[in-house]
N, C-alpha and C positions, 0 to 999 in steps of 0.2 A: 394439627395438620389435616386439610381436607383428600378426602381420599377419591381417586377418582378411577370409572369404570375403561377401560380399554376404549373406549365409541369417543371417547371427547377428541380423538385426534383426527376424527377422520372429516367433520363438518360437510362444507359446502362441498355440494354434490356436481351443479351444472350451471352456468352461466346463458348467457345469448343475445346475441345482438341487439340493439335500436330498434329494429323494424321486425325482432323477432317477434314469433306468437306461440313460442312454445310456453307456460309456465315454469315459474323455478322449484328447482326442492332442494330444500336445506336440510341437515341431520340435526339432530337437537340433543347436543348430549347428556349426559345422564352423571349427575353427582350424588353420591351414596350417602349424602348426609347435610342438613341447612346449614344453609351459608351465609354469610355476613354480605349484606346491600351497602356499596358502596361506587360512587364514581371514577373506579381506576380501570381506565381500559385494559392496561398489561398487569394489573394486582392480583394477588391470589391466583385463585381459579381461572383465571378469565386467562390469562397469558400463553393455555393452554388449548384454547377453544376457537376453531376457526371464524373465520368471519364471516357475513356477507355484504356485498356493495350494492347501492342504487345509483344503479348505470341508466337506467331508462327515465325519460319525461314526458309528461303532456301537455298538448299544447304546443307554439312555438319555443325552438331551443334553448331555453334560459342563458342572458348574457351573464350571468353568474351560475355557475353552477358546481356548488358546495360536494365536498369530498365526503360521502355518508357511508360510514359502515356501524354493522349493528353485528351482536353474539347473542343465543340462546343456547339456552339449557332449563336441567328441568330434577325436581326430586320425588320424593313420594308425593307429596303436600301442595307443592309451588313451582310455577313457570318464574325464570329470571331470563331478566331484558335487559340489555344495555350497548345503548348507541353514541357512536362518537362522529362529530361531528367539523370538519375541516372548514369554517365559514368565513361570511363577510356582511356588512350590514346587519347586523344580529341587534333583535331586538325583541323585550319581553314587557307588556301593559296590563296582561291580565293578572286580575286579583286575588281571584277565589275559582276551588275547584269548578267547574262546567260553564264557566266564562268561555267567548270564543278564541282559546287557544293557537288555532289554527290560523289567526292573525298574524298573529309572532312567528318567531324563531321555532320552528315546529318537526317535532318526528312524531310519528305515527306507526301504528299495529292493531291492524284489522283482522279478525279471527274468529275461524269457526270452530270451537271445542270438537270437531268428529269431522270428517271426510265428506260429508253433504251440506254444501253450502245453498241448498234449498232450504234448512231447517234455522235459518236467522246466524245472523254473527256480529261479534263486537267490536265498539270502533273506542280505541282507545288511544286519545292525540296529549301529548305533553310538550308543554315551552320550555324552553332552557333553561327556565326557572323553574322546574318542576311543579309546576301549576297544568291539572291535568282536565281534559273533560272527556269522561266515559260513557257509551250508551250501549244499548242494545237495542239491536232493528231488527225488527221480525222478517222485514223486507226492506226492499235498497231504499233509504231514507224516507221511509213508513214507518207507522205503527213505531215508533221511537219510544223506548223506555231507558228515563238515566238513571245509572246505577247510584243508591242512594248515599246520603253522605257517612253514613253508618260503613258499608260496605268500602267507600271512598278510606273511610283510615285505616284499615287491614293492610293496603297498599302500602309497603316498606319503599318510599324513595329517598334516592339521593341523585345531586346535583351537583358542579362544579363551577357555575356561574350565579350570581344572584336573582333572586326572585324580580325582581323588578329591573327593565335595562330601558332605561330613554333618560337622555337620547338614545337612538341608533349607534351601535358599535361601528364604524364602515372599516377598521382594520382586520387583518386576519387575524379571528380571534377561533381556537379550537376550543368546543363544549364538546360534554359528556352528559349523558343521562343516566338513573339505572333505577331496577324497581324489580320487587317479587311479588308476580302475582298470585296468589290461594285459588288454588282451583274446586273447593267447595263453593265459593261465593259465587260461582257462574251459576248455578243449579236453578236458583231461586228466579231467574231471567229468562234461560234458554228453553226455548219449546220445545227440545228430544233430550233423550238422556245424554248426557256429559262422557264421553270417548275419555277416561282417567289415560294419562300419561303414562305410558308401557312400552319396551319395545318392541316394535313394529305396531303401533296404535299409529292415524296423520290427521293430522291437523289440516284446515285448508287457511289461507293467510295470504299477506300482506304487508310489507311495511310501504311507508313514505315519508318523505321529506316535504313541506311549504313551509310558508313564509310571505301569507295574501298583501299583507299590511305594511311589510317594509318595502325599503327604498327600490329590492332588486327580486320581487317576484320570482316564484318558482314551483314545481308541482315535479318531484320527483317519484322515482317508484323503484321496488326489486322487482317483482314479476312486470314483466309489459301490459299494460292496457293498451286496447285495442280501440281507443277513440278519440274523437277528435279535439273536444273540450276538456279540461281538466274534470275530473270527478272519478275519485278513490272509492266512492260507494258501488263498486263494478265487481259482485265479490264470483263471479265466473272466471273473473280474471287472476282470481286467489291462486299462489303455487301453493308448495305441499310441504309442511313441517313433520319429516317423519322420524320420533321419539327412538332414539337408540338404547 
């Protein structure tokens, strides 16, 4: 039975408007011992652990616009992810990890390991199929380094849709994603020291939702960007994951 610290109940902190321009902070809570990666939003652990929604978009107001919510947490060792997804038009082409994922059926987690997101952050986008492409940018879509395929299979995922979807799904079909990332394997990338996972340590972040390639376009967000065109490389616009 996994055991869990007091802080997993308390999650999601503050929400805000469309047109807000406050950042979000979510709490991240804190499990006393590794956990089993798998795709059950309400399973185990997870059932326990508040969520957070992407309410905001960029761009004009997607005529489709997918019900996203995601949970974090975190142990000595590893950050765990896992996003579920309320959709339509779902669909997944890529083949191979650092393929353009971000074509498909897409959730995303962009993240700076420490509180200054001057010092680079990672952009980490998975398709429904858990077919993932990972990099690190020293600056906003510069100096790009992907993280190598060695590094790529440390990555525990799981999925509840298949690797491969085409045609286009166009029914309501709900996925899940989930994945544990090792926070030693940042080290080797990032230009400052590594902020390890502790309470009250924050994180600065990100998530998003697209989907460039199918039938019903989309560019979702949790924190609000503050511009006109779609692009998630806007890491000022990062809220704040702070480790309980």
């Amino acid at each position: 039975m996994i055991l869990f610290s007091t802080a997993l109940l308390s999650g999601l902190v503050t929400e805000q408007s469309d047109a807000g321009e406050k950042p979000m902070i979510y709490k991240v809570a804190r499990v006393k011992q590794k956990i089993a990666v798998n795709a059950l939003w309400d399973g185990d652990f997870w059932r326990d652990v508040e969520s957070l929604s992407l309410k905001h978009f960029m761009g004009a107001k997607p005529e489709h616009f997918p019900k996203v919510q995601a949970k974090l947490a975190y142990d000595d060792k590893s950050v765990y992810v896992i996003f579920q997804v309320d959709d339509r038009y779902v669909r997944a082409v890529a083949k191979k990890h650092q393929d353009a994922v971000f074509r498909d059926s897409c959730v995303e987690f962009f993240f700076t390991p420490s509180g200054n997101v001057a010092q680079g952050y990672f952009n980490l986008e998975m398709n429904c199929g858990g077919t993932m492409l990972f990099y690190y940018q020293r600056a906003p879509s510069q100096s790009s380094v992907p993280i190598s395929g060695a590094d790529l299979s440390r990555i525990k995922v799981s999925h509840s849709l298949p690797k491969i979807i085409d045609p286009e799904i166009a029914d309501p079909t709900q996925w899940t994603v989930a994945y544990r990332l090792p926070v030693a394997m940042f080290s080797k990338y990032f230009s400052a020291r590594i902020q390890q996972p502790a309470p009250g340590i924050t994180w600065r972040a990100n998530l998003y939702k697209c989907a460039d390639d199918t039938s019903h376009p989309h560019w979702l967000t949790w924190s609000p960007v503050n511009f006109a065109e779609p692009d998630f490389h806007r890491p000022h616009s990062f809220g704040s994951l702070v480790f309980e």
